[in-house]
PASEBA-1860 file (N, C-alpha, C; in nm, 3 decimals):
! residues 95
1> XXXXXXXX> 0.907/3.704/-1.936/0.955/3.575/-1.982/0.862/3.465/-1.931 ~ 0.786/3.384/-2.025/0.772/3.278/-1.953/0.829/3.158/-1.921 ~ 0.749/3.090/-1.796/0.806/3.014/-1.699/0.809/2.870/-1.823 ~ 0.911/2.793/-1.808/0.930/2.700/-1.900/0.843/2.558/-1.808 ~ 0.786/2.495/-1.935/0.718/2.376/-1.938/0.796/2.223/-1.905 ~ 0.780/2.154/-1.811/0.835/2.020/-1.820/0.706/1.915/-1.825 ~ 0.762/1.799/-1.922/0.672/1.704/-1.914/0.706/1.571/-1.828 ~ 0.640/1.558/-1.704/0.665/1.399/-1.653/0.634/1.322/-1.735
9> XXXXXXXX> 0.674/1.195/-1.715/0.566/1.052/-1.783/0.672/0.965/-1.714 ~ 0.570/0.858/-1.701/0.589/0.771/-1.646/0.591/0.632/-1.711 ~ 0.669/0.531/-1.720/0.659/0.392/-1.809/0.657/0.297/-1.715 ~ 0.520/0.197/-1.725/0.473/0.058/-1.675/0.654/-0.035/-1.727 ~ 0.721/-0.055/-1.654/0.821/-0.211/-1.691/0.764/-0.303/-1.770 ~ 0.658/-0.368/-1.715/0.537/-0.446/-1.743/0.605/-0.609/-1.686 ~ 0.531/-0.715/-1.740/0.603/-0.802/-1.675/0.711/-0.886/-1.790 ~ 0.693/-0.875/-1.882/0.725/-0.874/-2.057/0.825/-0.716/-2.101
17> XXXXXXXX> 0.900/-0.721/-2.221/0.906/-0.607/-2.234/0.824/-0.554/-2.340 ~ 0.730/-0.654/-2.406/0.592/-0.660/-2.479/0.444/-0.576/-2.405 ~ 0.475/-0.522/-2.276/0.436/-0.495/-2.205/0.433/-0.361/-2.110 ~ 0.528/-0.335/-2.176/0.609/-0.177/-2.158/0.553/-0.093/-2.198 ~ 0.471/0.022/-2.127/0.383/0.127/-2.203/0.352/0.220/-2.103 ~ 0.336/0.379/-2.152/0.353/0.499/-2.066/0.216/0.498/-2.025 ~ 0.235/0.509/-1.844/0.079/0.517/-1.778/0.047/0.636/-1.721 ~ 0.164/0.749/-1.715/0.158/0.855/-1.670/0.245/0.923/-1.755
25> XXXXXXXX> 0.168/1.116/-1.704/0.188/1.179/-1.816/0.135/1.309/-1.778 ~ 0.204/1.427/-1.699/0.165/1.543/-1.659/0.247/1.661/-1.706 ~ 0.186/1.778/-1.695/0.340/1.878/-1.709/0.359/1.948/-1.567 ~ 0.477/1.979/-1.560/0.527/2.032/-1.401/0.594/2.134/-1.422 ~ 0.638/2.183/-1.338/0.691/2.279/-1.337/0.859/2.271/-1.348 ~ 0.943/2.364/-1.346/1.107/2.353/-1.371/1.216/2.298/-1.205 ~ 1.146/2.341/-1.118/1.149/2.324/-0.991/1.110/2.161/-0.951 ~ 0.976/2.111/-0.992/0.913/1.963/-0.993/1.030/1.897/-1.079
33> XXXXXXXX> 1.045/1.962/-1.186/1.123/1.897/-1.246/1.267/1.816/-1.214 ~ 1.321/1.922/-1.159/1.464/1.911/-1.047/1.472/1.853/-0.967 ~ 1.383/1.856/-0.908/1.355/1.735/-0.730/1.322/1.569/-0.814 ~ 1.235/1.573/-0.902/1.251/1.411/-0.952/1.357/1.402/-1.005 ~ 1.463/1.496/-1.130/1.543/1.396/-1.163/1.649/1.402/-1.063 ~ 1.628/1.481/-0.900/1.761/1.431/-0.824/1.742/1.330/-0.717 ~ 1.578/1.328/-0.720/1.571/1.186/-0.633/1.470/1.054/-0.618 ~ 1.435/1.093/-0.724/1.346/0.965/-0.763/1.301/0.985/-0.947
41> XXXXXXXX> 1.422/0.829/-0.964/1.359/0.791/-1.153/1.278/0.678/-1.150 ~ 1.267/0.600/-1.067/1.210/0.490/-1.044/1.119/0.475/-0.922 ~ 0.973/0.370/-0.935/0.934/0.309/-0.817/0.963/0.189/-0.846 ~ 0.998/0.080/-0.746/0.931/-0.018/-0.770/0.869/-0.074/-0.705 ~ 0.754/-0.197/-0.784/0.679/-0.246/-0.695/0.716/-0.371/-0.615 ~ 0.644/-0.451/-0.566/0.610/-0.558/-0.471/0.627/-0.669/-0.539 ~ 0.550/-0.644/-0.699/0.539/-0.786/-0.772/0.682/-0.817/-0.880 ~ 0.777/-0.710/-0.830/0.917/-0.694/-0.920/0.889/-0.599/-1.054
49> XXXXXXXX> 0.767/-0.522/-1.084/0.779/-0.414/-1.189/0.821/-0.274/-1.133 ~ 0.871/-0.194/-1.255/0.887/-0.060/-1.178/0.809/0.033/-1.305 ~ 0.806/0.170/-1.171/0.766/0.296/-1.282/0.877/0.384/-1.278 ~ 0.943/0.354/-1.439/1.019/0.464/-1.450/0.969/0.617/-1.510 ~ 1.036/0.698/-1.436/0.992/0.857/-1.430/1.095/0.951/-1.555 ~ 1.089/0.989/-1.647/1.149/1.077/-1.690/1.071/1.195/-1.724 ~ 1.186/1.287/-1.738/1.120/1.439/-1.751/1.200/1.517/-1.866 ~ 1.120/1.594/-1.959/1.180/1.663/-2.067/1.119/1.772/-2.076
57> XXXXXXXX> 1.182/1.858/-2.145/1.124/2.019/-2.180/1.016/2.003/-2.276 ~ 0.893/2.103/-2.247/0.801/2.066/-2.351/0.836/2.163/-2.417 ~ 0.812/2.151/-2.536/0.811/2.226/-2.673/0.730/2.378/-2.686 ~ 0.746/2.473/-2.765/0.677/2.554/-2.759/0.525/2.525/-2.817 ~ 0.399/2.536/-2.739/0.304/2.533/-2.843/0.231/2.413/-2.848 ~ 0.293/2.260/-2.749/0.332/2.121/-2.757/0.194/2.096/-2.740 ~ 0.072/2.029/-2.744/-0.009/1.974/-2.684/0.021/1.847/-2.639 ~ 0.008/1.825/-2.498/0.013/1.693/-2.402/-0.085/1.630/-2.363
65> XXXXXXXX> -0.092/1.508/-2.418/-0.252/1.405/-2.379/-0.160/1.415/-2.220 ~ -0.242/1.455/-2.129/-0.248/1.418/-2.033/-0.284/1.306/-1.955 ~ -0.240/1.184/-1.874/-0.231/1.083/-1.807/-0.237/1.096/-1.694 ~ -0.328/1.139/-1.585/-0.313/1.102/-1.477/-0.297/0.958/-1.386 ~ -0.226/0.901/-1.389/-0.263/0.803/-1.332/-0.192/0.730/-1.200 ~ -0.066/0.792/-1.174/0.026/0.781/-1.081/0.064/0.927/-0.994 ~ -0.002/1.000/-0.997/-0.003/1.109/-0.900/0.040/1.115/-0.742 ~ -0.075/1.050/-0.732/-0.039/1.040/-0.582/0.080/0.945/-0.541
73> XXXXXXXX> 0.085/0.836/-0.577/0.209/0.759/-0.589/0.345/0.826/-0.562 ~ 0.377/0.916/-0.712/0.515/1.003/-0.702/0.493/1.089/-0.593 ~ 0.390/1.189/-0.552/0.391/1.264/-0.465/0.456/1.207/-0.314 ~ 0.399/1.083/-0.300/0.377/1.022/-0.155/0.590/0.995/-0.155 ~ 0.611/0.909/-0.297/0.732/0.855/-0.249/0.807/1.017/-0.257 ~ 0.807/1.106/-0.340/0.898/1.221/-0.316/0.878/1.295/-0.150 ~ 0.758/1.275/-0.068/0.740/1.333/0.062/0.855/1.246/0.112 ~ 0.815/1.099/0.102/0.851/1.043/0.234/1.006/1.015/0.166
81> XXXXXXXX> 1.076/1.019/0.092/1.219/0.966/-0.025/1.246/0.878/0.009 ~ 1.142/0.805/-0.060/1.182/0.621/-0.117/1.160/0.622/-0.275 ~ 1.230/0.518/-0.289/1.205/0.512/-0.401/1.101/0.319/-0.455 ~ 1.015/0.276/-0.379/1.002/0.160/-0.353/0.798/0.160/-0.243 ~ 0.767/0.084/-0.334/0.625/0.104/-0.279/0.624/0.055/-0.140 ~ 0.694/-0.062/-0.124/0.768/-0.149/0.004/0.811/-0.072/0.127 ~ 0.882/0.086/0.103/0.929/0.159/0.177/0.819/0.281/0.229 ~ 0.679/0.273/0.162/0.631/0.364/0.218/0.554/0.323/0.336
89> XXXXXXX> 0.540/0.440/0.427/0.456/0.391/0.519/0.288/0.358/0.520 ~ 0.328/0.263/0.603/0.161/0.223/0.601/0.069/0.305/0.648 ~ -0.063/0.319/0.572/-0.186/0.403/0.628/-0.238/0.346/0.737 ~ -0.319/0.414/0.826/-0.415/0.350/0.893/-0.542/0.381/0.856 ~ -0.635/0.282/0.809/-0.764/0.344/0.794/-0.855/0.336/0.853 ~ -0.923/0.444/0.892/-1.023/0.467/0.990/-1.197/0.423/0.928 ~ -1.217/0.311/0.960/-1.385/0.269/0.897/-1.490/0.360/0.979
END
């Protein structure tokens, strides 16, 4: 049997709703799938926009333009469970 397909994507709020448009866009697994929709549909940011997260079954056969563009983002807030760019911790960077 194969393992079934989920598609993330992700939608810019924007600051308009003229402005509203998907910036992310991966497929995951059924497991990835489960952990976002039980704890993070949303980020938001600093400047009052958010990225909302939904996830659906891909189709048999489906081709997906792929979007990377918020990766690390979801990863970081699902480690640390925030849902809020505000709530993650700060880096230190080493020059």
């Amino acid at each position: 049997m194969k393992k079934k397909r989920y598609i993330l994507e992700g939608e810019w709020s924007g600051y308009r709703s003229s402005q509203q448009r998907v910036v992310h866009r991966t497929i995951i697994s059924e497991k990835c799938a489960k952990e976002i929709n039980e704890k993070l549909n949303c980020i938001r940011y600093t400047d009052g926009t958010s990225l909302y997260l939904s996830t659906r079954l891909c189709k048999p056969r489906e081709k997906v333009d792929i979007i990377n563009g918020y990766n690390l983002l979801i990863d970081k807030c699902l480690l640390h469970g925030v849902s809020s760019v505000d709530q993650l911790p700060k880096s230190k960077n080493v020059s």
